[in-house]
N, C-alpha and C positions, 0 to 999 in steps of 0.2 A: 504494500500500500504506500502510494508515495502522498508524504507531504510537502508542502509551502507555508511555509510562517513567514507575515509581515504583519507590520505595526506601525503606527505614526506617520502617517499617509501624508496629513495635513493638509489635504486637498481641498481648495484652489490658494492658501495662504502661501505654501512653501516651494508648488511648484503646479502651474494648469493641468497637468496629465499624467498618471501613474505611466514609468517608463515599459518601454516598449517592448523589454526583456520580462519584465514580471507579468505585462497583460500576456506573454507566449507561454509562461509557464501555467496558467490557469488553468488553462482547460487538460494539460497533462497531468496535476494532481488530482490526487482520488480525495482529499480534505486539504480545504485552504480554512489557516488559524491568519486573523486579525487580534491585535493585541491594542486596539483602542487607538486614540485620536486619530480621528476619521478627516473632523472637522463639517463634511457636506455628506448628506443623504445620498446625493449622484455616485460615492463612491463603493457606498453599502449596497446601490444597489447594483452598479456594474459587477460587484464581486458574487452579489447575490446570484446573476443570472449567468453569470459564468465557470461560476464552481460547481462542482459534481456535489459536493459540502461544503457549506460553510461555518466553520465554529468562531464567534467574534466576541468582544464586549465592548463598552462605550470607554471613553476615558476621560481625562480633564478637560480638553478643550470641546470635549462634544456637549452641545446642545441639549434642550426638550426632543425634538424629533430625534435624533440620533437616542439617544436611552430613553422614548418609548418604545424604540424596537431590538434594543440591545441590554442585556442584564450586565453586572457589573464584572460578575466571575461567570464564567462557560467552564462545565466539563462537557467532558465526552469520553468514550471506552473506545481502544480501536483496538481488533484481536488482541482483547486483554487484556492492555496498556493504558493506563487511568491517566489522563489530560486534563490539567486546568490552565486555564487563561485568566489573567487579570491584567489591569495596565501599570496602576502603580505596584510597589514592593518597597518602596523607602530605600533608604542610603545603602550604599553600595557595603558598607561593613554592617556585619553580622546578617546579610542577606539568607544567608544558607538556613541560619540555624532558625532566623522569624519563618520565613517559609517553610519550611519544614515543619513548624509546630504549625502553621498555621492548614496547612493541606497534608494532613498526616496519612490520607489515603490517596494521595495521586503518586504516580510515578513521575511523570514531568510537568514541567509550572511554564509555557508558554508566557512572558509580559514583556512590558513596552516601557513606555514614559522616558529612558535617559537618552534614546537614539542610539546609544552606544550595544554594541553586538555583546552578548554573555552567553559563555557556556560553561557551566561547572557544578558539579554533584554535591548534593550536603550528604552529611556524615548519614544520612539514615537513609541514602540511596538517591533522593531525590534530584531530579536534574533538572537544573533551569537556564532557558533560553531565551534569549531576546536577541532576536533579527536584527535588530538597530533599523533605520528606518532607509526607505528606497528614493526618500524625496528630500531629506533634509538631513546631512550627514553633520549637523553643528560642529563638535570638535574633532570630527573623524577624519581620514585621506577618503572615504568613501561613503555614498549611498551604498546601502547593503538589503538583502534579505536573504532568508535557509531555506534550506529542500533535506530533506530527510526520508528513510525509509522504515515501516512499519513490519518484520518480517516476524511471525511464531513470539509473539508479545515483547519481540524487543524494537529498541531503536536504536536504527544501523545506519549508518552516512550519511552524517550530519553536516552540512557543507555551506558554511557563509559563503556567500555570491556579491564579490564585489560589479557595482556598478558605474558604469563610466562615467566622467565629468560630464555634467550636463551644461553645454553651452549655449549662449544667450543667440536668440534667435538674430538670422542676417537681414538687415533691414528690409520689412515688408515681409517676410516671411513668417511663419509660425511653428512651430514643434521643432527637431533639431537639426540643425547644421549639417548643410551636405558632407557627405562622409563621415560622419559619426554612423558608429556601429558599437552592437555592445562585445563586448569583453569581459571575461572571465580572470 
């Protein structure tokens, strides 16, 4: 079962269009996770009508609309594998051990909120990931999002997907710069 985790879309504030690399990986996953700040409805529901699943939550910069249709935390079971999604988690120290107490029954903690990419287990197995975002990389070299695979209740190749600089349109034109192409 392949997954895509993204998060922190921020769409239309950080950037007009989810890049052109992540709307091609949509329809190859079998569960697309969203990790909150969306920002606009249009993006909820382009992911809505494109994903095979969608498992998402609202986050801080989302709206009324956005969390009437979004709960705060999302699980989900995938052969087996207990998933929760939330946006925030608080500071980056003692992450492991709050989460952990606080989703004592999931396997992995899909969330959002610092942009920054995160992958690392707490002591009582738990694995948590955050994509970092595809549209607004604040202190990063990169917009980023994960693909992962769900085989016999494990999760197996987990791969941050850097994505390319996104250059400012050439006058009069709109979306990106001839000869941009993505990159891995």
């Amino acid at each position: 079962m392949r997954l895509l985790l993204t998060t922190d879309t921020h769409l239309p504030k950080r950037a007009k269009e989810l890049p052109a690399r992540l709307l091609h990986e949509l329809p190859r996953a079998d569960v697309v996770f969203h990790a909150g700040d969306w920002v606009d409805t249009d993006t909820l529901d382009l992911l809505e009508a494109r994903s095979s699943r969608l498992v998402a939550v609202y986050g801080n910069n989302d709206g009324p609309a956005l969390r009437a249709r979004l709960p705060e935390v999302a699980y989900a079971e995938l052969d087996g594998l207990r998933f929760a999604v939330l946006h925030e988690t608080g500071a980056a120290k003692g992450r492991e051990e709050r989460c952990a107490a606080r989703f004592p029954d999931a396997d992995v903690l899909v969330f959002g909120h610092s942009h920054i990419p995160w992958d690392t287990t707490a002591a009582n197995g738990l694995r948590l990931l955050n994509p970092g975002s595809p549209t607004d990389r604040r202190r990063q070299p990169h917009c980023t999002y994960m693909t992962a695979t769900v085989a016999n209740g494990l999760l197996t190749d987990v791969r941050l997907h850097r994505l390319p600089p996104r250059r400012p349109p050439v006058s009069g034109q709109q979306g990106r710069a001839p000869g941009d192409r993505d990159r891995t």
